[in-house]
N, C-alpha and C positions, 0 to 999 in steps of 0.2 A: 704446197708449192705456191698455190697463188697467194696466200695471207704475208707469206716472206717477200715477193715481190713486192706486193702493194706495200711492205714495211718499209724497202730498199726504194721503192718512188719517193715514198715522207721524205728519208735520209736526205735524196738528191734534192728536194723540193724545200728543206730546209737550209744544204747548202748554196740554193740559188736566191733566197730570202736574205741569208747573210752578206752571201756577195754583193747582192743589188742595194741592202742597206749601207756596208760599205761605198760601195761608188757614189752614194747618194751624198755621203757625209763627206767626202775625200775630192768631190766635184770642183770646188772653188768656181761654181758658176758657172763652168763651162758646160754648152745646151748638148753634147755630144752623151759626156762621160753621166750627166744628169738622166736624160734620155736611155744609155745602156741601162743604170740603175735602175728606173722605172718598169723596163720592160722583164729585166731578171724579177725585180721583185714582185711583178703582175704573175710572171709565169711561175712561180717559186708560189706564189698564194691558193693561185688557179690547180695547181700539182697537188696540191696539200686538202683541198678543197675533196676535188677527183677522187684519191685515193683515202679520206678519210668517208668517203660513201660509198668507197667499192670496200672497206674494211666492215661497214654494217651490215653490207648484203652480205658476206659472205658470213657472218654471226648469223644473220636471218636462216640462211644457210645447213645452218651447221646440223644434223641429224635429231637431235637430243632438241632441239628449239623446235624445230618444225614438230615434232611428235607433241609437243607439249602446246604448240600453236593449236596444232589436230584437234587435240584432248577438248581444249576449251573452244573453240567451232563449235563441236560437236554437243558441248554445253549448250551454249546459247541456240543451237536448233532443235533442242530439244533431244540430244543422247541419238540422233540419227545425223549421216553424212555422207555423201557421193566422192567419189574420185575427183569429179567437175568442181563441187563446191568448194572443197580444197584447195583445188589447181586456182580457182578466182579468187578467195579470199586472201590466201596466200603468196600468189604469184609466181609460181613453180609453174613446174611442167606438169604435164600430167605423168609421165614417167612416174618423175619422183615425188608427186603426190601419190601413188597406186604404192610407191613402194614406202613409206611413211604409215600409209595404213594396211599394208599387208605387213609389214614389221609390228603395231601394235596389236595386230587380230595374231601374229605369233606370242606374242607376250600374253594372248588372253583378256587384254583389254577390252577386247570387241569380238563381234561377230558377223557372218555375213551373210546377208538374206540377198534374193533374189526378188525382185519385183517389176513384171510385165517386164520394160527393157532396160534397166538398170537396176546398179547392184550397191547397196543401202550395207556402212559397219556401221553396227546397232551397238552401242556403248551401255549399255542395260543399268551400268553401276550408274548413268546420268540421268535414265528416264524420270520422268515424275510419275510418284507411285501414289496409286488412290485407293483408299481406307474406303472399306464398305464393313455394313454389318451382315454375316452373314449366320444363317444359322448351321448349326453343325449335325443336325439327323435330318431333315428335309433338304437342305441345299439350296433356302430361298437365301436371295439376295435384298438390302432394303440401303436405303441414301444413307449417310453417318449422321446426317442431318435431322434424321428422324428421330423422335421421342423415347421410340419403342425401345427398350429393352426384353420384350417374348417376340418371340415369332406368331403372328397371329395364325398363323398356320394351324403349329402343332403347341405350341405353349413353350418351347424349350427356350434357355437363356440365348440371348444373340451375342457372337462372340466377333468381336472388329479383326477384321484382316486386310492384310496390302496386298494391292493386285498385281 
């Protein structure tokens, strides 16, 4: 309903653009009919103007954007994201930033931890995952950085995993 209005302001906004170019052209100089032209074609511009940036928000808007806005937020913070950081990055409400990420924690996208007094969807498929070497019959742990391939422990091969 609102994208067809805002489409129905363009319509009018273009035909106050024509009309005001007409009067402009059709004036013979005269400062009345010059002046009506002017001010149709200011408002005709100014209309078009309006309604081609309430056509953006409401794209910004649109369910499928803001979840994918989400997604990559939550990229750049590191696979972790609040309702709040959301709501500011994006410019929503908080309504419908809660309901943007409770839509993709139903899709499995995410998940949600609790922490002291706020509540974190954890995007896991975004975290950054850190390679250790570890050994597999003692259970020590060594940097990937290290040389070693035995465990100085017990002697066993060290076998690299993500954490």
């Amino acid at each position: 309903m609102k994208r067809s209005s805002t489409i129905l302001l363009i319509v009018a906004a273009i035909v106050l653009i024509t009309f005001g170019l007409i009067f402009l052209m059709g004036s013979q100089g005269k400062g009345t009919i010059i002046l009506t032209g002017m001010a149709l074609l200011a408002g005709g511009i100014v209309l078009v103007g309006w309604a081609v940036n309430r056509l953006r928000r409401l794209a910004q808007l649109d369910p499928d954007q803001l979840a994918t806005d989400a997604v990559e937020l939550a990229q750049r913070l590191g696979g972790e994201v609040t309702v709040a950081q959301v709501q500011a990055e994006l410019d929503v409400s908080g309504r419908l930033a809660a309901q943007v990420l409770e839509r993709l924690r139903s899709e499995e996208a995410c998940y949600v931890e609790h922490r002291e007094d706020r509540t974190v969807f954890v995007f896991k498929s975004l975290m950054a995952s850190k390679a250790t070497k570890r050994c597999p019959y003692c259970g020590a742990d060594f940097s990937i950085r290290d040389a070693k391939r035995q465990c100085p422990n017990c002697g066993a091969m060290l076998e690299i995993t993500k954490v």
